[in-house]
C-alpha positions in Angstrom: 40.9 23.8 -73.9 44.9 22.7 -72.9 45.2 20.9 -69.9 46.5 23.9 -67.3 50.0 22.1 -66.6 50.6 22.7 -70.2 49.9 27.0 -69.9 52.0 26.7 -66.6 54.8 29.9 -67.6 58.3 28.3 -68.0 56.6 25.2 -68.0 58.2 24.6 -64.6 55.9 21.8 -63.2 53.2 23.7 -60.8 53.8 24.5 -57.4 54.7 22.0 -54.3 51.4 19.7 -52.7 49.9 22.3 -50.7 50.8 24.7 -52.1 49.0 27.9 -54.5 51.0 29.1 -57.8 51.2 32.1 -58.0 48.2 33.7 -59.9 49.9 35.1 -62.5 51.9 31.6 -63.1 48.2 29.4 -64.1 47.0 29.2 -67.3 43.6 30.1 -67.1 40.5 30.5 -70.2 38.8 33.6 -68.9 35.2 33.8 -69.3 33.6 37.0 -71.1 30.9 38.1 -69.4 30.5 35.8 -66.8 29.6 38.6 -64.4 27.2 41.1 -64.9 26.8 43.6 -62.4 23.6 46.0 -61.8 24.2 48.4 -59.5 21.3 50.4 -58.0 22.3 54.0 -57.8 19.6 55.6 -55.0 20.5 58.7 -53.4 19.9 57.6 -49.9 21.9 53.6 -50.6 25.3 53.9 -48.4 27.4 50.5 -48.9 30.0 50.4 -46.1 33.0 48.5 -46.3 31.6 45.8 -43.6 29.2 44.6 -46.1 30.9 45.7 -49.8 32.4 42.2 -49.5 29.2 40.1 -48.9 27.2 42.2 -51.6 30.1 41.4 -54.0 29.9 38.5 -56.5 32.1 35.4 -55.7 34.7 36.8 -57.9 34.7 40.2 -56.4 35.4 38.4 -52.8 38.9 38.0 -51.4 40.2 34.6 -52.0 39.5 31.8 -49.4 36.7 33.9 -47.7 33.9 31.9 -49.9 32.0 29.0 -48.9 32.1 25.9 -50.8 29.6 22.9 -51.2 30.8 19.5 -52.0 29.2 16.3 -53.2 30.8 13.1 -53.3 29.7 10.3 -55.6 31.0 6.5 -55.9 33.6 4.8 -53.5 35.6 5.1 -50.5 38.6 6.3 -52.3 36.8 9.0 -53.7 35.4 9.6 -50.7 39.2 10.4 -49.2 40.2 12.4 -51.9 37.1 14.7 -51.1 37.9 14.9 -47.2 41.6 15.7 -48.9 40.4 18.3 -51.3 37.8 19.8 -48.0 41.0 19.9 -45.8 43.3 21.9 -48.0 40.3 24.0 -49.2 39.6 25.1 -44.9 43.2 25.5 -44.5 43.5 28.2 -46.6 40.4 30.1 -45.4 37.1 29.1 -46.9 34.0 27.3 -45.5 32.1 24.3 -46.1 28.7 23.9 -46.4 26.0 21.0 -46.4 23.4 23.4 -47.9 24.3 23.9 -51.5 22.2 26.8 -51.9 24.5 28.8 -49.8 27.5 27.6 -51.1 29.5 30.5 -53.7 30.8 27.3 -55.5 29.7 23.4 -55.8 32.8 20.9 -56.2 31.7 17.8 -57.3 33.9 14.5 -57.1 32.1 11.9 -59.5 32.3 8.7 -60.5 32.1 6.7 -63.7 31.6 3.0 -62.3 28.3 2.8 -63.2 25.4 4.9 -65.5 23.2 5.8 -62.8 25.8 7.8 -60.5 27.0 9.9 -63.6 23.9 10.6 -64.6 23.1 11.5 -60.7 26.2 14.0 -61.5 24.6 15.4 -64.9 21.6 16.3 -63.0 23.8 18.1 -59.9 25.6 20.1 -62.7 22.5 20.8 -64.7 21.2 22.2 -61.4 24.2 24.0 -60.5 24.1 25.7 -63.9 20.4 26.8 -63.4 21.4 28.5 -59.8 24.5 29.8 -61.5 26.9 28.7 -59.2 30.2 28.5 -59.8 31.5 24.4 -61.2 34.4 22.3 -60.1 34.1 18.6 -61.5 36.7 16.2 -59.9 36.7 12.6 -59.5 36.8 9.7 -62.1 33.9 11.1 -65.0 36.4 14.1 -66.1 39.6 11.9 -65.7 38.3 9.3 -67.9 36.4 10.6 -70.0 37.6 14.6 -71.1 35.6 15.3 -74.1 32.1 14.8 -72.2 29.6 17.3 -73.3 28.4 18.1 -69.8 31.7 18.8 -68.9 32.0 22.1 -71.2 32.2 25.4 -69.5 33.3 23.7 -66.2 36.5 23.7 -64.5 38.1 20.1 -63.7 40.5 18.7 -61.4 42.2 15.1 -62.5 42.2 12.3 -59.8 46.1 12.7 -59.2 45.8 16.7 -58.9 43.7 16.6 -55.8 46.6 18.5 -54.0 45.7 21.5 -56.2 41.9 22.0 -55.8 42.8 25.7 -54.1 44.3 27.2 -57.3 41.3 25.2 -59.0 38.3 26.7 -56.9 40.4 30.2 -56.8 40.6 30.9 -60.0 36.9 29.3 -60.8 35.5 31.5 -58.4 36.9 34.6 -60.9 34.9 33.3 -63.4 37.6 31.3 -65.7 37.5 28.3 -66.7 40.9 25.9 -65.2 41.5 21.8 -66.6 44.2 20.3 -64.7 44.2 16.4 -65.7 47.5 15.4 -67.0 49.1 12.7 -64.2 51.9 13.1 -62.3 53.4 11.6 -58.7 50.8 10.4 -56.3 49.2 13.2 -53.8 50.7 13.1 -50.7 49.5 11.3 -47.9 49.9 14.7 -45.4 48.2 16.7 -46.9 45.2 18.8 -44.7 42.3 17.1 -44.4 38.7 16.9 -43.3 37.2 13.8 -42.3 33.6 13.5 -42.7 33.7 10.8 -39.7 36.7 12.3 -37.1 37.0 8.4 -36.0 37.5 6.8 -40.0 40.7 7.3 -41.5 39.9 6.3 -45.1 43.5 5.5 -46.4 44.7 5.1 -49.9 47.2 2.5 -50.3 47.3 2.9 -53.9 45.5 4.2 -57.3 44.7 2.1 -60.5 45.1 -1.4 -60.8 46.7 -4.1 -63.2 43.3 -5.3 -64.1 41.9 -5.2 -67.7 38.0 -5.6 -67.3 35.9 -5.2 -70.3 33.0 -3.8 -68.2 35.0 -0.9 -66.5 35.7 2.7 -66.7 37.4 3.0 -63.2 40.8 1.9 -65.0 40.8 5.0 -67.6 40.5 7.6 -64.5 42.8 5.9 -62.3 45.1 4.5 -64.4 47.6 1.9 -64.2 49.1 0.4 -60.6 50.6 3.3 -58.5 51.5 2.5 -54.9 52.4 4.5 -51.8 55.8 3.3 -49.7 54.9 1.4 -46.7 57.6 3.7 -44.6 54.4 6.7 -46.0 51.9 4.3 -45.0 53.0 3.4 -41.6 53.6 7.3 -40.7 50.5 8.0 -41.5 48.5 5.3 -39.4 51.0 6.7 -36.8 49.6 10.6 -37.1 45.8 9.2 -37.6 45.8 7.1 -34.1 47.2 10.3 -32.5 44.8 12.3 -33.8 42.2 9.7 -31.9 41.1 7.7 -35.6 39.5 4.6 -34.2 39.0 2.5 -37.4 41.6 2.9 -40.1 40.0 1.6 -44.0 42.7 0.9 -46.3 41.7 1.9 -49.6 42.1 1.5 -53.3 40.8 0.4 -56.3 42.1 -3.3 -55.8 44.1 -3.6 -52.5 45.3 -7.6 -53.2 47.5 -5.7 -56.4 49.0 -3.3 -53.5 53.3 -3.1 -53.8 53.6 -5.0 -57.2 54.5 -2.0 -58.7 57.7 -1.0 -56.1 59.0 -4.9 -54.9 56.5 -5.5 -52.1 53.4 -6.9 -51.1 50.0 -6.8 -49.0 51.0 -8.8 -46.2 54.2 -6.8 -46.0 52.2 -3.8 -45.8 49.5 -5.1 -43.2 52.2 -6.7 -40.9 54.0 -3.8 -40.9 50.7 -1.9 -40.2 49.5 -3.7 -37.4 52.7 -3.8 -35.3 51.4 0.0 -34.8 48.0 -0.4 -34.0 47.2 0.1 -30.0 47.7 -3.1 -27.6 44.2 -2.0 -26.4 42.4 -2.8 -29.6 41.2 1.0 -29.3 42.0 1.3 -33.6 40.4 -1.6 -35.3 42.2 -1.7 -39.3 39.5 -2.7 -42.3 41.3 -4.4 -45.3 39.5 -2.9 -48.6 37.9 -4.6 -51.6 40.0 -7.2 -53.3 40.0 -9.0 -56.3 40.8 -12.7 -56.0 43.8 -13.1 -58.2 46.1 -10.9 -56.0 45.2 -13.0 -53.2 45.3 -16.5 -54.3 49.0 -16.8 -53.4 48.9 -15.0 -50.1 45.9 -16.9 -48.5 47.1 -18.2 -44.9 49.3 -14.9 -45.0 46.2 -12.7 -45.3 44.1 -15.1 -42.8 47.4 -14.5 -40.3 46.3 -11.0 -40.3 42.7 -10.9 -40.6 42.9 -13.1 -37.0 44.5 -10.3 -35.5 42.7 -8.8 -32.8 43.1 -5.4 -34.2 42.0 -6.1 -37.8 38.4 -6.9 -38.7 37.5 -10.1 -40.0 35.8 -8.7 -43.1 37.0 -8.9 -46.7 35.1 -7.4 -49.7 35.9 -10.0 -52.8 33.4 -9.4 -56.1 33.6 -12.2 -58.2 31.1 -10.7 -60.6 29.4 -14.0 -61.9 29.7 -17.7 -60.9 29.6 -18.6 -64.7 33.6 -19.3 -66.0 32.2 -18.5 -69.5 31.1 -15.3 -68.7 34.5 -14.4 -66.2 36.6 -14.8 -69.2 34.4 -12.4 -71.6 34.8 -10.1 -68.1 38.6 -10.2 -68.9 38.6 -10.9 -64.9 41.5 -13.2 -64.6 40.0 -16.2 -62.5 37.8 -18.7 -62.4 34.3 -19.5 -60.1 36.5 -22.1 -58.6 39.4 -20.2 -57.4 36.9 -17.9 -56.0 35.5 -20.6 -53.8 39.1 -21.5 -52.8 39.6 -17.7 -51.5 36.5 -18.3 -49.6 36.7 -21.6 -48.5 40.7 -21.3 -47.4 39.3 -17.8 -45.1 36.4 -19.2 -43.8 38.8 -22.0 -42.7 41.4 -20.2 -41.1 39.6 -17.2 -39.9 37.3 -18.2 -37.2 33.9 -16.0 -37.8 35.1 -14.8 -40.8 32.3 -12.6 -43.1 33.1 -12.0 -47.2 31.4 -10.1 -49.1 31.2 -10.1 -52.9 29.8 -8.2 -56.1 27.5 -9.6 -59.0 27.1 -8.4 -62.5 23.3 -9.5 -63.6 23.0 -9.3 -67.6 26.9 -9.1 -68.9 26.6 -9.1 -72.7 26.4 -12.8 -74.2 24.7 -14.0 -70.5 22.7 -17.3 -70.9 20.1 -18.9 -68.6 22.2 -21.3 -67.9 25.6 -19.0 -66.7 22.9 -17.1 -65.0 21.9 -20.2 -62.9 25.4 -21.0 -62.2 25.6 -17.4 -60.5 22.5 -18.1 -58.5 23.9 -21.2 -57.1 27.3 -19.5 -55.9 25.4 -17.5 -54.1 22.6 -20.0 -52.9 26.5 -22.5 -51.7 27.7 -19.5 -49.5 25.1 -17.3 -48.6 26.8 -14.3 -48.0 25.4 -12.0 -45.7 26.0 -8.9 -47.9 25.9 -9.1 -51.8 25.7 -6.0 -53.9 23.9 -6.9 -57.2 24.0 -4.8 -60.1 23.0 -4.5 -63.3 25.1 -4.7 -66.8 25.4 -1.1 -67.9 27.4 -0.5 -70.6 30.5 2.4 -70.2 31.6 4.1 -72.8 34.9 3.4 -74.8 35.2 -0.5 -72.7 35.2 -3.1 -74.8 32.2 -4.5 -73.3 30.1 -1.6 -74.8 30.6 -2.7 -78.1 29.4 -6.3 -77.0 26.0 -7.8 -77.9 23.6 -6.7 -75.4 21.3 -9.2 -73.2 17.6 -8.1 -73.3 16.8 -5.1 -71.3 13.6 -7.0 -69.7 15.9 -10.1 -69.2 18.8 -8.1 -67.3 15.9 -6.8 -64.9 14.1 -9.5 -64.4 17.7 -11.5 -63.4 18.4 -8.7 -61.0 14.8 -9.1 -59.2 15.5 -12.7 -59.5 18.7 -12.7 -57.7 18.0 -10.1 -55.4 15.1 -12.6 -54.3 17.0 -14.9 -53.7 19.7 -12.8 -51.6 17.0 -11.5 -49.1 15.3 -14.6 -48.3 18.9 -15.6 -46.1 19.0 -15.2 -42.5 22.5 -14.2 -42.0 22.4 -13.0 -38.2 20.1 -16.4 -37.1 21.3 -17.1 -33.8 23.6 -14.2 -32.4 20.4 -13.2 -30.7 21.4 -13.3 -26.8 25.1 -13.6 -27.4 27.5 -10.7 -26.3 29.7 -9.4 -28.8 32.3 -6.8 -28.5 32.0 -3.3 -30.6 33.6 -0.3 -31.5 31.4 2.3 -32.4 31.7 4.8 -34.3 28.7 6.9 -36.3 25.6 7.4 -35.7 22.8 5.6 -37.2 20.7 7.3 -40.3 17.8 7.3 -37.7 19.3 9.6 -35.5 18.7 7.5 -32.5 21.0 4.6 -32.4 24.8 4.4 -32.5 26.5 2.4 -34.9 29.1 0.2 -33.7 30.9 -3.0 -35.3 31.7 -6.7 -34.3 34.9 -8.1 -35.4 33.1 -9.3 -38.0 32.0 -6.2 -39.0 28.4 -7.3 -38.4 26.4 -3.8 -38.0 25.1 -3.6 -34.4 22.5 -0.4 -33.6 22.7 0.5 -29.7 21.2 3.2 -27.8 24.1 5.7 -25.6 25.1 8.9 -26.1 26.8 10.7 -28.2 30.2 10.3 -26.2 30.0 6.7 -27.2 31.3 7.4 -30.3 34.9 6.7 -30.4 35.0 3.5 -27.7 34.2 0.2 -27.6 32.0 -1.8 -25.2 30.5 -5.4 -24.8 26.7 -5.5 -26.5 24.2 -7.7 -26.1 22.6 -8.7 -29.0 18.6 -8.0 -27.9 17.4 -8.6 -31.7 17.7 -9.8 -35.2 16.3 -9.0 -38.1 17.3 -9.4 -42.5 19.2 -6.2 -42.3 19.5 -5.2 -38.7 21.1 -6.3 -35.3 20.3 -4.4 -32.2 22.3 -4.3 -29.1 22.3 -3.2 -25.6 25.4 -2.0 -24.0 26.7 -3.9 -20.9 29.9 -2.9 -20.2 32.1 0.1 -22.1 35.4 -0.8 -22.3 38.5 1.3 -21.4 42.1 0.6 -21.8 42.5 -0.7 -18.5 40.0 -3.4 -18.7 40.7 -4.5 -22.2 44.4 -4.6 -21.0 43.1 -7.1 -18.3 40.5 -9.0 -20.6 43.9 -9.7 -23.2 45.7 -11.2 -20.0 43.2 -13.2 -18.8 42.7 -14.8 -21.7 46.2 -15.1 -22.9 45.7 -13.5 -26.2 47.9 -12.0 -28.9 49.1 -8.7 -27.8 48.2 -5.9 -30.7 51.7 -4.7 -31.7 52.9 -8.1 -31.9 54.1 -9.4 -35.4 51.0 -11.8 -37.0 54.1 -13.6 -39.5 53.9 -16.8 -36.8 50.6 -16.9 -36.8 50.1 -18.6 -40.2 48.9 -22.1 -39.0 45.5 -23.5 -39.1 43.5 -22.3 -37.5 45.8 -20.1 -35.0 46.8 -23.5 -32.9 50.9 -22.2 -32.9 52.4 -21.6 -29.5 54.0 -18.5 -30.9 50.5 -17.2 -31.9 47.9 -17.7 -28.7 50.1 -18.3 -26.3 49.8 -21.8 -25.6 48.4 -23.8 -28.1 44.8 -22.3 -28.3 42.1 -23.2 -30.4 41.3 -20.5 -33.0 38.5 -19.0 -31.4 41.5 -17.8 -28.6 42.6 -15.6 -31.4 39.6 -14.0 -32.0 39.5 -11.2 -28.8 36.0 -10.1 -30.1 34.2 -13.4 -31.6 32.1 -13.9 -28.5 33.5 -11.7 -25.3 31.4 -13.9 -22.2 32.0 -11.9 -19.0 34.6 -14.3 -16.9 34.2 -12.7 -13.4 31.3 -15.8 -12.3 34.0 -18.1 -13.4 36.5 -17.7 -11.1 36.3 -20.6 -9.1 36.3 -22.7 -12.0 39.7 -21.2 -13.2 41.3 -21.6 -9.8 40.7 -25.3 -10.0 41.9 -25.6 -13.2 45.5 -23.7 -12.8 45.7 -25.9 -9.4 45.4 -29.1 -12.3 48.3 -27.5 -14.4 50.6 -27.5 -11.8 49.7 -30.9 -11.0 50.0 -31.9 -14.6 53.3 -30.3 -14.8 55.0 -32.0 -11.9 53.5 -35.1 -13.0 55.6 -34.7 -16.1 58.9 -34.1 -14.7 61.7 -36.1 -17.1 64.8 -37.5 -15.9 66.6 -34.7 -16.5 64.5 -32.3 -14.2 64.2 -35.2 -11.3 68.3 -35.6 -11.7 68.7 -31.7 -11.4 66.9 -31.6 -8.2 68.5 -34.6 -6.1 71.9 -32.7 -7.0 70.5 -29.4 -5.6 69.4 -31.0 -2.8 72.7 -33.2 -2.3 74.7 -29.9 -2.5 72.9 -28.4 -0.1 72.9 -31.0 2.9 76.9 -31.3 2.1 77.2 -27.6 2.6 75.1 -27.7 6.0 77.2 -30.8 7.5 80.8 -28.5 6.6 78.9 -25.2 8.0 78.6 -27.7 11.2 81.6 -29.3 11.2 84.0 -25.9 10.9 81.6 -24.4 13.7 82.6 -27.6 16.1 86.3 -27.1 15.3 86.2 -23.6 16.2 84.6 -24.7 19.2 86.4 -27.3 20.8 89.3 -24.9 19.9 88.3 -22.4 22.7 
């Protein structure tokens, strides 16, 4: 089956983003007998035109009156293009669904990282198939990888054609069969969308990367480096905060690569970025996974930013395997070492700053020893969040065709590791401090709120739904491995945080973070007057200040003192002249008035 921009009439390109064809303008591979209708001819059955329509099969319903189930597998990018896809699909008249047995058509967005989600796909399809619904496959699996069997008889929709999932679904729903793969210019950024979260803005700073890793699929689906305009990217924080988005995650499949591609560069980007963001810390910005060599030479530029009030200090970095050996038969591009200088150089600059990072357990040609070397990266930093995976080999990488390390010994590494990682204590000691939050979900209990320090450290609090949305002082009550709890002390409005900023004399939100590259934050130009680095962190440790005021009093009365006290000659010469000046005017005033006087 041709690829649908290639049956396109005239071969004039498609239609706008947004926009349908016109049906007789898609190439389509009709489907005999897809329908079979029984009608049941009883003398005393009337069908009326109010329910014609919902007896009808999908195909037999007017277009964009069907409802449509959709499943989302893999990352957060995926998970924009779906909210995307959801958005234009609403606009033009159909419904979503959570049940998929009520939906007239499943559209499934996949992913092709790792074995375990596709085969969680070929299960969802096999199912669909077995209900007979209607089957739209989007996402990485098709993209990358065309000629998969499970993907016969299905209609697909290429990562870079998001923006044409309504001709997709409408002609699908007619019962042919539509592929639409080849790539083309990026999606645009305004197209309608449907956030599964109205407070996340999940937003795609660019697709593919410039990577080469022997391990990975990802870079057949998404291709080579393609990045968005920061004049498109600042616009669309712009729309998001007025739409009320409260935490803004910038996505992509390696965010460090972002600009290399158009004569820019991530810092660029995120300083351009937070000069929009709210001076009331209301939007808090997350910077997306990155891989270390984009980086490396943008270190105290990239700690600049992540000290911003408005951006949390968080930072996803996989580094995959401690072992050097074992990086290069990756193809990653960096060494164990130059990861520990992107953590150590963060961790320096970026007062409470949190990383976390990836492992591979099992990569073909693995030894004990490179194993060990991995364990004792981890065991050296102790990360608070490590997601460990095991070696599964996709087709068509290189890595596939590698020698194989023992299925036994792969698991038994991943149990090993994952030991290891769950016998840390990350959140020791937070117990009884107050930390500020912004909260926005609710917890998969469906009791507690979900709200987030600056260090993105997960805090569960009790409140009401209209919580979602604001931020608010916690008090941590209790820590566990996996969970923080909180109480809520004080929510925080616009006013107060306004006030909080001033007291403290910290760095206004829409200010530029460029002079703020010093370590750690101690520039005049950055805190205000020559802080220490917690000053730049708004949301480290928020202590309530009202008891205090005495204290402060006393010490402002002690900086005046200190500044008289350090009057130069200049200042002292200045004011002997003022005053000189002004007793010579008084004794003329006097003398004219005695003139005038003795005059009379």
């Amino acid at each position: 089956m041709e690829d649908i921009e290639d049956l396109f009439a005239g071969g004039a390109g498609g239609a706008p983003p947004g926009f349908r064809l016109p049906l007789n303008a898609v190439g389509v591979n009709p489907k005999r007998n897809a329908i079979k209708r029984s009608v049941s001819k009883q003398k005393d059955e009337v069908t009326t035109d109010s329910n014609r329509d919902s007896l009808a099969p999908p195909s037999m319903k007017i277009p964009g009156t069907q409802t449509i189930y959709i499943k989302t597998f893999g990352c957060s990018h995926n998970q924009s293009d779906s909210e995307y896809m959801a958005g234009q699909l609403t606009a033009f008249g159909y419904g979503l669904t959570e049940v998929p047995e009520d939906a007239d058509l499943w559209l499934i967005n996949t992913c092709t990282v790792k074995s375990p989600s596709q085969s969680a796909m070929s299960t969802l399809i096999t199912r669909g198939r077995s209900g007979k619904k209607p089957l739209v496959i989007a996402g990485c699996v098709p993209q990358g990888s065309r000629d998969l069997k499970e993907l016969e008889g299905v209609s697909v929709v290429g990562v870079q054609q998001i923006d044409r999932v309504v001709e997709i679904v409408e002609e699908t729903l007619k019962g042919h069969e539509v592929r639409l793969l080849n790539r083309k210019t990026l999606p645009a950024l305004d197209l309608p969308k449907v956030r599964r979260n109205n407070f996340i803005e999940i937003l795609p700073i660019n697709v593919g990367c410039l990577g080469a890793c022997t391990y990975c699929k990802t870079k057949h689906a998404r291709g080579h480096l393609g990045s968005y305009t920061v004049e498109s990217l600042v616009e669309r924080v712009r729309t998001v905060i007025s739409e009320g988005v409260k935490e803004i995650w910038l996505s992509s499949e390696d965010t460090g690569a972002y600009g290399r591609d158009i004569g820019v560069n991530l810092p660029i980007l995120l300083n351009a970025i937070v000069k929009e963001l709210p001076s009331d810390q209301s939007t808090m910005l997350r910077i997306g996974m990155t891989n270390p060599p984009f980086i490396l030479e943008h270190l105290k530029e990239i700690a600049a930013v992540l000290r911003h009030p408005c951006v949390y200090t968080f930072l996803h970095v996989p580094v995959q395997s401690g072992s050097d050996a074992v990086l290069t038969g990756m193809n990653r591009e960096y060494t164990s070492g130059e990861f520990r200088t992107v953590v150590d150089t963060l961790t320096e600059l970026v007062p409470g700053m949190q990383i976390a990072t990836d492992i591979i357990c099992g990569f073909p040609g693995e030894t004990d020893e490179e194993f060990s070397q991995t364990v004792g990266l981890i065991k050296d930093y102790k990360f608070a969040q490590v997601h460990i995976s095991q070696f599964y080999p996709r087709p068509g990488t290189p890595a596939a065709k590698m020698k194989k390390v023992q299925s036994k010994i792969v698991k038994q590494r991943s149990r090993e590791l994952t030991c290891v990682f769950e016998a840390f204590a990350p959140y020791t000691g937070m117990e009884g401090k107050e930390e500020r939050i912004w909260i926005t979900e609710i917890a998969t209990d469906g009791v507690h709120l979900v709200g987030h320090t600056k260090g993105y450290i997960q805090v569960l609090v009790s409140g009401p739904e209209s919580m979602l949305g604001t931020s608010a002082i916690a008090k941590i009550t209790s820590v566990a491995r996996w969970s923080v709890f909180g109480e809520v002390i004080e929510t925080l409005s616009s006013t107060n945080v306004a006030r909080k900023v001033r007291e403290e004399k910290k760095l206004p939100c829409s200010s530029d973070v460029s002079a703020c590259e010093t370590s750690p934050c101690s520039a005049e130009s950055c805190c205000g007057e020559g802080k220490s680095g917690e000053a730049c962190n708004v949301s480290g440790d928020i202590t309530k200040q009202d008891h205090k005021t005495e204290g402060k009093s006393k010490k402002v009365e002690e900086e005046k003192q200190e500044v008289v006290s350090h009057w130069g000659f200049v200042d002292k010469a200045l004011v002997c002249g003022v005053f000189v000046s002004s007793l010579t005017i008084l004794v003329l005033m006097i003398s004219i008035a005695s003139r005038a006087f003795l005059r009379q």
